[in-house]
N, C-alpha and C positions, 0 to 999 in steps of 0.2 A: 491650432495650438492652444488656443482660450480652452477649448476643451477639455484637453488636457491640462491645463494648469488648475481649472475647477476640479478633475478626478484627484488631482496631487492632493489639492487643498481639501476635498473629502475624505479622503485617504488618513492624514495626519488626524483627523476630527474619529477616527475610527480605530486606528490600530496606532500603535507603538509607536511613536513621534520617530524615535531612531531607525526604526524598522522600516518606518514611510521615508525618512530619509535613504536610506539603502538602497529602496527599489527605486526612487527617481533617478539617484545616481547610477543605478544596473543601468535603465532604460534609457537615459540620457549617454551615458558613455561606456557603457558593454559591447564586447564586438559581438558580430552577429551570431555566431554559438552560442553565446552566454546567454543569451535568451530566449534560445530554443530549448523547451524541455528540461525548465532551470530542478536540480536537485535541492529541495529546498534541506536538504542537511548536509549538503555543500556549501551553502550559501551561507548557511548558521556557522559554521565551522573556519568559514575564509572572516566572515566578517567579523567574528567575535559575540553574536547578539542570539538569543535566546532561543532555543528550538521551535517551544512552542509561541511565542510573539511573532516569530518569523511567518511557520506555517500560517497565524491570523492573520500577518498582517497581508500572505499572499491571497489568500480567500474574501479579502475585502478589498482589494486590488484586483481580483476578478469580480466580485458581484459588481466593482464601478466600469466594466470594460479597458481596464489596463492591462489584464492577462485574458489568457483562453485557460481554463484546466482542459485535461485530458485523461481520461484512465486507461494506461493502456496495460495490453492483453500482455504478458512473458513468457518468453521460454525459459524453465528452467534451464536447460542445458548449456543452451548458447546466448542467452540474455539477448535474444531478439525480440522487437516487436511485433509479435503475431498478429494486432489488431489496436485503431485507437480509437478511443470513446469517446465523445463529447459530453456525455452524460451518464451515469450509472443505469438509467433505466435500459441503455443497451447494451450491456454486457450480458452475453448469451448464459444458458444453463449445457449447453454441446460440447460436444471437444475441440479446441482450437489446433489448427497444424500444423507443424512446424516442417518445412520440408531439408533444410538444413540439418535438423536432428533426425528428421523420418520416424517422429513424434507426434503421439497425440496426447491433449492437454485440456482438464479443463478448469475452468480459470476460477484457482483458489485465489479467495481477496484476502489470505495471507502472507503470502510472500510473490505471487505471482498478477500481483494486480500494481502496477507503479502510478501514482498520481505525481503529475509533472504541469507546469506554468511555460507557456511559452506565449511571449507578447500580442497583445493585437496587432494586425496590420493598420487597424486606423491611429494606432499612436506609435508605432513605427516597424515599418516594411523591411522587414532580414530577408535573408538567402534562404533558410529553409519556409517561406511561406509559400516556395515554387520549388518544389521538391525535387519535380522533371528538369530546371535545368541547373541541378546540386553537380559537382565535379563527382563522378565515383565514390570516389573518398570517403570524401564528405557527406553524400550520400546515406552511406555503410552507417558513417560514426553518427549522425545527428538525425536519420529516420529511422533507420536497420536496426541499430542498437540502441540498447537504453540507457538512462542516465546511469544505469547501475554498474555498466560495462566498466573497469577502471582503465581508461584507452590514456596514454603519456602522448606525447609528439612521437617518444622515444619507440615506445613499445605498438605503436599503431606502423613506423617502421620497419619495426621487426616485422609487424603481419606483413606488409606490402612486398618485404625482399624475401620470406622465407616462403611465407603460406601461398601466394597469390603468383599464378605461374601464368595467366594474360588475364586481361578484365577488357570491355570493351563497350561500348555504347551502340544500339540497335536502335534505330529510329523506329514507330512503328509502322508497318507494313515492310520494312527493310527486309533481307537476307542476307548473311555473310557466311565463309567459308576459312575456319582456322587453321592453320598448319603448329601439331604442338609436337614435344616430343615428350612422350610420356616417361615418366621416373617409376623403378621398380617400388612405387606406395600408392597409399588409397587415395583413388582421387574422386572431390565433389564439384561438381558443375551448379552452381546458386547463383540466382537470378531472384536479388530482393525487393525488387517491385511487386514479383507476382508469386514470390516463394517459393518460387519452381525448383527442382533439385534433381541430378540427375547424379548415380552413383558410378564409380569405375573401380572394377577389384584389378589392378595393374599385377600380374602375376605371370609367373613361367620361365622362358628363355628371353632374351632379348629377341627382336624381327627388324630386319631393314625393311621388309615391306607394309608399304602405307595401309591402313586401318580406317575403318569409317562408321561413322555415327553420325544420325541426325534427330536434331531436339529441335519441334514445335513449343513455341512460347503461345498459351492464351489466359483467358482468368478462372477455365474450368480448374475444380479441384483433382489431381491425377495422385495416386500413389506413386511413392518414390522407386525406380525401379535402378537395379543395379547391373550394368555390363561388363561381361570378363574382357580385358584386354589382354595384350602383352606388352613390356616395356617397349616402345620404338617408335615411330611417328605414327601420329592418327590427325585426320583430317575431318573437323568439324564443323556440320554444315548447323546454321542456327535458322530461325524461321521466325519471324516473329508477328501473329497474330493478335496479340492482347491489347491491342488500339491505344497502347501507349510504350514509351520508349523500354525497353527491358536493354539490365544491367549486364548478361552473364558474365561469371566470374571463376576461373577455374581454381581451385582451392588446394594444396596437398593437406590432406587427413593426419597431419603428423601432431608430435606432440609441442613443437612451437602455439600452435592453432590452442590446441584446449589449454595449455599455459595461460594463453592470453587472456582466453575466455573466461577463464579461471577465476581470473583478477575482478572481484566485486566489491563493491562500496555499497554501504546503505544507503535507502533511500524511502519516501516514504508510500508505504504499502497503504489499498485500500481499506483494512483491517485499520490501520494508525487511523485514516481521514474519517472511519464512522464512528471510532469513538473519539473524536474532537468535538468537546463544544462548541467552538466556533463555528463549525462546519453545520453542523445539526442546526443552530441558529439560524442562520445565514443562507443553507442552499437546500431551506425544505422542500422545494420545488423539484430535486436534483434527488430523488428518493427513488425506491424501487417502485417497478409497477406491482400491482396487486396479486402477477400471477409468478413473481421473481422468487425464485429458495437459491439465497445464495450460503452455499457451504462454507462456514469457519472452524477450522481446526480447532482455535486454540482460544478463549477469549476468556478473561475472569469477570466476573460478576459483582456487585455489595449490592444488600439490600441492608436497608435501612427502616428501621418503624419505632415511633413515640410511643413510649408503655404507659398505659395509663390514660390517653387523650379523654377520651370519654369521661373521665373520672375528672380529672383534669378539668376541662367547661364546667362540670356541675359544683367542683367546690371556688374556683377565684371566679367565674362569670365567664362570658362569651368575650366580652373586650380587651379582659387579661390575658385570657389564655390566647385567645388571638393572637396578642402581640406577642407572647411567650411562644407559639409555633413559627408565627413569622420567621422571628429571630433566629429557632434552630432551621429554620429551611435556610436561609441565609449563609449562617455560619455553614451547614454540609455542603452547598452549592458550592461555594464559595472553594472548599476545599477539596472538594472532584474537580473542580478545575485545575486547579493548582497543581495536582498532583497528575496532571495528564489524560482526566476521565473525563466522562460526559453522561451526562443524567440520559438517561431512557425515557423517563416519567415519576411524575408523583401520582401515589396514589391516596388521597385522601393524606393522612400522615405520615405516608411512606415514599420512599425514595429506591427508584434501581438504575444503579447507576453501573456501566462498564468502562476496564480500562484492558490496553493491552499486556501488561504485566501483573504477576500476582503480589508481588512487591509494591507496583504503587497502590493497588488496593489497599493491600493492608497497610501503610503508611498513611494514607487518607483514613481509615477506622481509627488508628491510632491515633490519631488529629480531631477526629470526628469526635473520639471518648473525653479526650482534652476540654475539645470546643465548648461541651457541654458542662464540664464541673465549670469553668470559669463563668459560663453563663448565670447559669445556678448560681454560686458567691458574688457576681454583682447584683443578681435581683433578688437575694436574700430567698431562696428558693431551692424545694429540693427535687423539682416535679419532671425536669426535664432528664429523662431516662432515655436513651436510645440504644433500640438492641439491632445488632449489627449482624451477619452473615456472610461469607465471602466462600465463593468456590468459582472454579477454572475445568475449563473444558471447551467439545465442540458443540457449537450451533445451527441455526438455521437464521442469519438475517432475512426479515419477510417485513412485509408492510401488514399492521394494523390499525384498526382505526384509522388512517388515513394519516402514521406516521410509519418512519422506519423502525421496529421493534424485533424482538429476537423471541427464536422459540425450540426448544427441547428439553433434557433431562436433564442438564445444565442449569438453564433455569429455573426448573421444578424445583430440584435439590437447593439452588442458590438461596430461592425463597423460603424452604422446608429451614435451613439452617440457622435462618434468621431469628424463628420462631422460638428456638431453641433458647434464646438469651432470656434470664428475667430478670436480669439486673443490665450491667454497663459493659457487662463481659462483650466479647468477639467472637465465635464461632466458628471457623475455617475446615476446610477437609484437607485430605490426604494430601490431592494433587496442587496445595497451593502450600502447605507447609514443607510439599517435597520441592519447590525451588530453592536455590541456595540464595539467593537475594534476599530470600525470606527470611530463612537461617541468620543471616548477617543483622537484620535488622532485630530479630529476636536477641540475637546475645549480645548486641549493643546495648539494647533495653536491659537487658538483664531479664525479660522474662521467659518463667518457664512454664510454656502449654501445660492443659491438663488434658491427657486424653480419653475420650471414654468412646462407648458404642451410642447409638442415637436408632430410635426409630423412627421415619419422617413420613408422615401422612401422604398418603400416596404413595411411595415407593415399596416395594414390595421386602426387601434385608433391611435391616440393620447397616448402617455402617460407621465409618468410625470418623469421628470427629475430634478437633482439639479446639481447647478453651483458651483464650489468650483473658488471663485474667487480672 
């Protein structure tokens, strides 16, 4: 226990005193779900305390060994976990399979990669750190599915009495043999140990006479196959070969089932955790490998560059202006964080930084434009000019240089539009002036873009740009 009272006591020395207070109180008196695969925008939400102080202070709570993270793999469909990760560096580039859906999947880290906390065993031992002997249930709800599932007492109910027609427990190397009677609807046979799925198109006349099926259980991957029945009794033999316990579970395909599944809650995606600062601080180690392309849909960009630097050193000296760059790296940093972002890198005098919205971008340029007159008017100076660029799209997270950095047209263009400023203006394209978050922040401000056409070194058109001036 000393051990842990030293993690506690490093903890508060690192993250958010209230924040480190929360997690002791989770891990000291949470029952044992709550700390399996904690939602940390649940967590934000019950307790009152800050999104992102939360997500830091759980990431410094795992770099001390009080949590494990995990990235796991989702099904869109059914909000199962396809797969869980210890580490980013093995999340595959393949399709993941979902045999529940009779889907393949492969694992975008923007909606379909869940990063979740669930405690050490060495600062205290839950029910799910022995998965194998979870009740069914429990099972389904705290390995099966993911934080995102929105499962009540109420509505997990409902599944058990409407959707779930037997479930049962197979030891491994066991056999059993079921007597069910089938209902004129579609019935799934899942087994979420090893993801196995077996389909039934229950169709025709009714039959009094008994029906027969038999499903081998192992860890080979098999395509989902479907059997015609008829409504009436069927006698299922099960087999179980996968050297460990399997679940089967017979399922009706009705619309109780997808209602359920239906019900999603946020939570935080891969996409959120690589553009955190904290994160990138903290778990460099926890990077891609060198030969990783992970696909992002959607990710906004700023780039950032001091006009003038060069000029700048040769007329106040190297010491001045020294302190005079310092100062704006400070002040920008300072406010990508803030607003949810995380630097990529500086480069010389420049900064790129991502967020997940195009809203907080531009809310941090807007900040950034600020940061800098005020700087300016206390050092009685008019030198610090920074021209901004912001654009949204998709990428390629990839490791360079021996960090996590990003790479496509995206980028190109991000930095093409930067160039474009030559004064304190802001620069933006199409797809981040077409969010409405955008909008709203625009006509708060009261300002009104100026749009023109742009030609950007390297790209081959013209395209169209607006001026936040």
């Amino acid at each position: 226990m000393s051990d842990t009272k030293a993690q506690f006591t490093a903890l508060k020395q690192a993250a958010d005193p209230a924040v480190a207070d929360a997690i002791e109180r989770l891990i000291e008196t949470g029952a044992d779900h709550e700390l399996n695969r904690v939602n940390l925008l649940d967590f934000s939400k019950r307790t009152g305390l800050d999104e992102e102080q939360v997500i830091s202070g759980f990431l410094h709570a795992s770099r001390l060994g009080l949590f494990e993270l995990t990235w796991n793999v989702l099904c869109p469909g059914c909000g199962g976990v396809l797969d869980a990760h210890s580490t980013l560096k093995s999340l595959r580039s393949d399709d993941y399979h979902c045999g529940l859906c009779a889907c393949n999947y492969e694992a975008s880290v923007d909606e379909q990669v869940e990063v979740a906390f669930t405690v050490s065993p060495r600062v205290r031992r839950i029910a799910a750190h022995d998965p194998n002997a979870l009740p069914i249930a429990d099972y389904f709800k705290q390995i099966f599915w993911s934080s995102g599932v929105d499962f009540d007492e109420q509505s997990f109910a409902s599944l058990s009495n409407e959707v779930m027609l037997r479930a049962l427990e197979l030891p491994a190397g066991d056999k059993t043999t079921l007597s069910l009677q089938l209902p004129a609807q579609f019935i799934i046979i899942f087994e979420p140990v090893t993801h196995a799925a077996h389909f039934i198109d229950v169709q025709g006349d009714p039959t009094t006479d008994p029906q027969h099926l038999s499903l081998v259980y192992d860890k080979r991957y098999a395509p989902v196959e479907t059997t015609v029945l008829r409504p009436g009794p069927l006698l299922l033999s099960l087999d179980n070969h996968a050297g460990v316990r399997a679940l089967p579970t017979v399922l009706v395909a009705a619309d109780a089932l997808h209602h359920l599944l239906g019900k999603r809650k946020p939570f935080i995606t891969a996409k959120r955790m690589l553009t955190n600062q904290t994160f990138r601080d903290v778990f460099k180690a926890d990077n891609l490998t060198i030969d990783q392309r992970l696909k992002i849909t959607s990710l906004t960009f700023l780039f950032t560059d001091l006009k003038g630097s060069t000029a700048l050193y040769e007329r106040v000296g190297d010491l001045a202006a020294f302190d005079l760059v310092r100062a704006h790296f400070h002040a920008l940093l300072e406010i990508i964080s803030s607003e949810k972002g995380a630097v990529v890198k500086t480069i010389g005098d420049a900064v790129m930084a991502t967020f997940n919205r195009p809203e907080q971008a531009l809310a941090a340029g807007l900040r950034m434009r600020s940061a800098m007159e005020r700087l300016n008017v206390e050092r009685g100076t008019r030198d610090l000019v920074v021209k901004i660029g912001i654009h949204e799209g998709s990428c390629l997270a990839v490791m360079l240089n021996e960090r996590q950095d990003y790479f496509g047209q995206t980028v190109n263009i991000a930095a093409r539009v930067q160039g474009l400023s030559t004064s304190q203006a802001i620069h933006i394209t199409g797809p981040v002036i077409d969010a409405p978050a955008v909008a709203a922040i625009l006509d708060k401000a009261a300002i009104t873009p100026i749009q023109k056409q742009a030609a950007l070194r390297g790209i081959a058109d013209k395209i169209v740009v607006y001026e936040i001036p």
